[in-house]
Every structure is written in structure tokens, then in C-alpha cells.
C-alpha positions as CSV (number, residue, x, y, z in Angstrom):
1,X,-84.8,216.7,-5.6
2,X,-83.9,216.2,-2.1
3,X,-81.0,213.9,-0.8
4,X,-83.1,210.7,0.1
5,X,-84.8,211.0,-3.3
6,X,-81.7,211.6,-5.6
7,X,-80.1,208.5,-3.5
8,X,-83.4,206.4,-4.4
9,X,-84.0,205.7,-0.3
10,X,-87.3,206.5,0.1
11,X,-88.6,203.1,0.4
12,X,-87.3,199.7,0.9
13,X,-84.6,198.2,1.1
14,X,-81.1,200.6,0.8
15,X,-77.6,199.2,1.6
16,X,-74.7,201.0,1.2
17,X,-71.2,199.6,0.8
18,X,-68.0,201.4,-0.1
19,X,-66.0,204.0,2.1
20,X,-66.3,207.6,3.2
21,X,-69.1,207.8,5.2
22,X,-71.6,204.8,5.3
23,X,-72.4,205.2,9.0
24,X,-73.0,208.7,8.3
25,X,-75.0,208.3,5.1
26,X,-77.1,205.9,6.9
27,X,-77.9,208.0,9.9
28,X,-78.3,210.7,7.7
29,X,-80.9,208.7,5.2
30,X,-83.1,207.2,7.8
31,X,-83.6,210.4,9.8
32,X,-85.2,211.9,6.5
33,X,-88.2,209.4,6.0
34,X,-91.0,208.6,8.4
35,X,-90.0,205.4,9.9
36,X,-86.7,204.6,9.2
37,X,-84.8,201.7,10.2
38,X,-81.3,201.4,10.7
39,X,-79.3,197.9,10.9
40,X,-76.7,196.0,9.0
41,X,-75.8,192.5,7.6
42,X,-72.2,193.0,9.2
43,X,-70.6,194.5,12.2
44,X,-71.1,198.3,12.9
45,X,-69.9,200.8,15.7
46,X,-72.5,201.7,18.6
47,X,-74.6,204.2,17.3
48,X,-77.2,205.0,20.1
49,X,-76.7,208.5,19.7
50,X,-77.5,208.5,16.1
51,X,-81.4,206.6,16.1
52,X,-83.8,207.7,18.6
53,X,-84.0,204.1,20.0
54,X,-81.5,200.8,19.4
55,X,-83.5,197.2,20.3
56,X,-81.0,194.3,20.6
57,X,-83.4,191.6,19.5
58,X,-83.0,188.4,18.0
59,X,-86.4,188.5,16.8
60,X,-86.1,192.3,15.1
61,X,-90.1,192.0,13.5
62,X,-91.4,191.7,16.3
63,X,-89.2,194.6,17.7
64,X,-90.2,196.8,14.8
65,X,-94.2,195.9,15.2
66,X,-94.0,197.2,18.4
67,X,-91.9,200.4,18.0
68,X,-93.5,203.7,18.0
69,X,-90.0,206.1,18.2
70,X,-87.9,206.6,15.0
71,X,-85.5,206.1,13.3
72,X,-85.4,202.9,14.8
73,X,-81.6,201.0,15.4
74,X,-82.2,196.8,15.2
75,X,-79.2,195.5,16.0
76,X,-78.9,191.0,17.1
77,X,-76.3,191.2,19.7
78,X,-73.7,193.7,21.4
79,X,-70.3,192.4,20.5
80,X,-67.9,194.3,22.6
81,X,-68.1,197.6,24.3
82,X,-67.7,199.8,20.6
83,X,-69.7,197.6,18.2
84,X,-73.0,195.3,17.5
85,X,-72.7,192.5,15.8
86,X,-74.9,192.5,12.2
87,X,-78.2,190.1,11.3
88,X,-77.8,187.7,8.8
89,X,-79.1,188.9,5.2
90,X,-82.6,186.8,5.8
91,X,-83.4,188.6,8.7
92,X,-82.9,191.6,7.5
93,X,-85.2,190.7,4.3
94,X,-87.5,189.8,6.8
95,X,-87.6,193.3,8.1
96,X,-88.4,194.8,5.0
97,X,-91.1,192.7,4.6
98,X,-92.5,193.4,7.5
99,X,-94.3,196.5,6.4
100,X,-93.7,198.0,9.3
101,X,-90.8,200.7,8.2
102,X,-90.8,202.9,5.3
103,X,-87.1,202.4,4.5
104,X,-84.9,199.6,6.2
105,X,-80.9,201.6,5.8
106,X,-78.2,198.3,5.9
107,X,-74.6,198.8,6.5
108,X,-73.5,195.7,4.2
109,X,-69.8,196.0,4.2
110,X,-67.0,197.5,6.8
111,X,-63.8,200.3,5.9
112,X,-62.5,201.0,9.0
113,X,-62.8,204.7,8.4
114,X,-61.0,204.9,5.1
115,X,-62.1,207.0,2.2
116,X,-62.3,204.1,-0.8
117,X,-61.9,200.7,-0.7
118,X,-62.6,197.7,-2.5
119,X,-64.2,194.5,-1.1
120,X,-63.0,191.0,-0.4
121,X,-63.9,187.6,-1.7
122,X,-66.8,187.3,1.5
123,X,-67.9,191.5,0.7
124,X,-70.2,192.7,0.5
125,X,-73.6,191.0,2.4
126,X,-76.8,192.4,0.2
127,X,-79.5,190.6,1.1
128,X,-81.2,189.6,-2.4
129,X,-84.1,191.4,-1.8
130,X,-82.1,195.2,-1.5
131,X,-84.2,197.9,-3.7
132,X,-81.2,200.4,-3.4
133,X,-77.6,199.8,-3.6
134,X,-75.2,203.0,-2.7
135,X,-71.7,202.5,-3.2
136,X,-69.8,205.6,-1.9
137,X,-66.2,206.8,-2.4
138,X,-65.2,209.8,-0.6
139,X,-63.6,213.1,-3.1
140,X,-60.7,213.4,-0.7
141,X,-59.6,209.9,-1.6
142,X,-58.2,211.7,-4.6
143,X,-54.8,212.7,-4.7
144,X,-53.9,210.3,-1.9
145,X,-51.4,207.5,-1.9
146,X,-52.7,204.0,-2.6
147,X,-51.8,203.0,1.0
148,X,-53.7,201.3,4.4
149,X,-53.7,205.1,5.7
150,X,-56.2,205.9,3.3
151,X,-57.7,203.0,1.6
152,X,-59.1,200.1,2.8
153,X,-57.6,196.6,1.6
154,X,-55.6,199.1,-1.3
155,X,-54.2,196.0,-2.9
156,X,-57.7,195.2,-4.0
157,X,-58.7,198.3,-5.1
158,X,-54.8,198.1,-6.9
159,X,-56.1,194.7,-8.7
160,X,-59.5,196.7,-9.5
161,X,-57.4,199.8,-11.1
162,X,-54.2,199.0,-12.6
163,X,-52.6,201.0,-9.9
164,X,-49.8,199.7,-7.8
165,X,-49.9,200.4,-4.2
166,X,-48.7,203.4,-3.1
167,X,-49.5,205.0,-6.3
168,X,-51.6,208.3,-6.0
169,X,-55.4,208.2,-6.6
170,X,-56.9,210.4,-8.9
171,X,-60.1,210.8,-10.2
172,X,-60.9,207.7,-12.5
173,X,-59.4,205.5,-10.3
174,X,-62.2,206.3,-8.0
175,X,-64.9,205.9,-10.7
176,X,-63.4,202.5,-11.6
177,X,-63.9,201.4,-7.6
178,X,-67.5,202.6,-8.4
179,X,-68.5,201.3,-11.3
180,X,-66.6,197.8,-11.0
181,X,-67.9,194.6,-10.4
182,X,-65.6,193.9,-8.3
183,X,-65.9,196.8,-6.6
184,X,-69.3,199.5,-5.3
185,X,-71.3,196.9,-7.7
186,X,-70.2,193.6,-6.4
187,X,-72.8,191.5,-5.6
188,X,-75.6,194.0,-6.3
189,X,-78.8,191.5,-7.1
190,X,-80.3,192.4,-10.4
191,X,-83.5,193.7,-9.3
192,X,-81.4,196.9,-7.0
193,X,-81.3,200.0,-8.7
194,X,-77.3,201.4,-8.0
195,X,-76.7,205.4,-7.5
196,X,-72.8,206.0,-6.7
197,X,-72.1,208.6,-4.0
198,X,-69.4,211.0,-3.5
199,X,-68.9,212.0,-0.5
200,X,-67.0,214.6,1.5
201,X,-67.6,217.3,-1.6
202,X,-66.7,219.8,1.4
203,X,-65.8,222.5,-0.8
204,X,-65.1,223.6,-4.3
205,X,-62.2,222.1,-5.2
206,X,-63.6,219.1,-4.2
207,X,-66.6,219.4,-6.1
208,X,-64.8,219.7,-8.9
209,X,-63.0,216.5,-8.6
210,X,-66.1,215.1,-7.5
211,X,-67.4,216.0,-11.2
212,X,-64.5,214.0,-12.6
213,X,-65.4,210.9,-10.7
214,X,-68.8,211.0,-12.0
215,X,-68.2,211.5,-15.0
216,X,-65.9,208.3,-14.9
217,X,-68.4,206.4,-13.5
218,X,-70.7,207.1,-16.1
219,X,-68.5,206.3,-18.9
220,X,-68.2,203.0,-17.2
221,X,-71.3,202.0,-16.2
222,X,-74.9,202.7,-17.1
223,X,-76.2,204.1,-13.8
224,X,-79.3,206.8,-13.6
225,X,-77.0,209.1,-11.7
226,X,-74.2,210.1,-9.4
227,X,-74.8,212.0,-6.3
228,X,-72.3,214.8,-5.1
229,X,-72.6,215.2,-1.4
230,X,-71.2,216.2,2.3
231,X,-73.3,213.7,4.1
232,X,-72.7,215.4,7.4
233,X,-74.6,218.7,7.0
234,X,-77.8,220.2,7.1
235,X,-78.4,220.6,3.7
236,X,-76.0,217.5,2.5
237,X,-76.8,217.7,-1.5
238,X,-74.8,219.2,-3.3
239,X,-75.5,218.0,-6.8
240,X,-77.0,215.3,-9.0
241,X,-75.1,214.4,-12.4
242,X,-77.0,212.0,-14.8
């Protein structure tokens, strides 16, 4: 089992919410299928550099029926020197229906860098249609203070927890972010199939709090499995736990 497999992104529809890497996760995912597409149903930073081509298009379909480069970036508008604005959700459904990509990789909620968060009352924007949910948390989250430094919007993921802020993380606290429904599985339309991600597993230690956090999701929530990974190598799998 490679990476794109264990994360069920071979085909369709795959957004991916949380914190701890999205951007990278994304760039990472559609670079491993034939002709991936990369956009998002929210704001996300340039990423030129990451996609062999980026089309600003208000009309993405018709952008992606003539593309023959990939991965592909479809973004609808430049917002400001460091970021593109995201489609709304029926536009990007519309791209998936298309036919015209393998895999369409959407960035459906922001974290301004942190390593777990937990999302507001407009968070996350999954189009219905999404085959693939991944909500990601990142290891080194673990062991950190329940603060803005770290988290993103910590007095939600406080609510989601029990935790109060500035508390230190630890493992279940994580899983419970994961697992929650108000948390990596709000708003997930029943038809998506979720696999959790931990991310930045960028050495043993990690790994083995990685393990902890899976196995918290999984006494949570009835997933098919948890994916251990450092998104930002070669080889980025580390491990699948079911």
C-alpha cells in the first residue's frame, strides 16, 4: 500500500481539513496520480511552485478540458500578492464531474500553519459530493500548550476536549479533534469515506505518539484506518493502523 492508496485519493473527490500540513498533503497527493487537480473551496497560499501549471479561471471545466500538463492548480481569482481566493463548493463538484482529472485534491478549511485545530461555526466547506475526507493533526501537536502558538482557534478545540486553554496536549486530545463531529469530521457528507492523518511522524518518538493517537481515534470512531506519515518526504508513509 502506497500513500495515495492508504489515504483513499486515488480517484475523486479528496478534501482535507484539519492542521499540520494540508498544503503539503495536497501537493504531495496530486503529484502521485495521473492527472491530479489541485484547488480549494477556501482561501490558500500561492502555490505555483508546487503544480506544474495554476489557471485563474472563472470557468475551471473548461480550463481542465483543455489542459494537457499535471498536476493541474485551478484557482477563481488572485486575492492579494500571497494567496488565491477558493471556488465555491459547486464548482468544484463541477470539476469532479467533469471527467477530465483522476483525482480533484480540495483544501476545504484554513490553520494558519498550526499543528491541530478545530473548526468554526462556517468550517469546513466539503462540497457534498467529496469521495474522501482527510482530517489531519500533526504528532508534534502533542505535548504542546493549548495556545494560538500552536493551535488554531484552541478554545474550540478546548470545547471539543475538555481541556482548558493553555493546558498541554497529549495524545487523546488529538484523537478526540479527529474523531469529533465537531472537529476532522464536521460536515463530512455521508457518502465520503474519512481516513485521519498524522502527520509530521518525523522520527521515532513521534511515531510512537503517533500510535497513541490512532489508537484514540479508533476507539472513538469507526474509521477503516489511520495513516502515520511525514508528508514532506520521498517515501512519506510511514504506517497504516486499522
Amino acid at each position: 500500500m502506497d500513500i495515495v492508496e492508504a489515504l483513499a485519493a486515488e480517484s475523486g473527490m479528496v478534501c482535507v481539513v484539519g492542521a499540520g500540513g494540508k498544503k503539503t498533503t495536497l501537493y504531495s497527493l496530486a503529484g502521485r496520480v495521473p492527472r491530479g487537480v489541485v484547488t480549494a473551496t477556501v482561501r490558500i497560499p500561492i502555490f505555483d511552485e508546487q503544480v506544474a501549471r495554476v489557471v485563474v479561471t472563472d470557468e475551471p471545466v473548461e480550463a481542465l478540458r483543455a489542459n494537457d500538463v499535471w498536476p493541474l492548480g485551478l484557482v477563481p481569482e488572485q486575492e492579494r500578492e500571497d494567496r488565491y481566493r477558493g471556488y465555491d463548493p459547486s464548482l468544484v463538484t463541477a470539476i469532479r464531474a467533469s471527467g477530465h482529472a483522476d483525482a480533484v485534491f480540495v483544501k476545504a478549511d484554513g490553520a494558519r500553519t498550526r499543528w491541530l485545530k478545530a473548526p468554526n461555526e462556517r468550517e469546513p466547506r466539503i462540497p457534498a459530493m467529496a469521495d474522501t475526507v482527510i482530517p489531519i493533526a500533526s504528532a508534534k501537536a502533542v505535548g504542546k500548550p493549548l495556545t494560538e502558538e500552536y493551535v488554531h482557534r484552541p478554545e474550540r478545540v478546548a470545547a471539543v476536549t475538555g481541556l482548558d486553554v493553555g493546558d498541554t496536549v497529549g495524545p487523546d486530545d488529538v484523537a478526540a479533534v479527529l474523531a469529533s463531529r465537531e472537529g476532522g469530521r464536521k460536515k463530512v457528507p455521508p457518502r465520503a469515506t474519512v481516513v485521519p492523518l498524522v502527520n509530521m511522524v518525523d522520527d521515532a518518538g513521534l511515531e510512537g505518539v503517533a500510535r497513541e493517537i490512532a489508537a484514540g481515534v479508533h476507539e472513538r470512531v469507526d474509521v477503516p484506518r489511520v495513516v502515520l506519515a511525514q508528508m514532506n518526504a520521498d517515501d512519506p508513509l510511514i504506517d497504516v493502523v486499522e
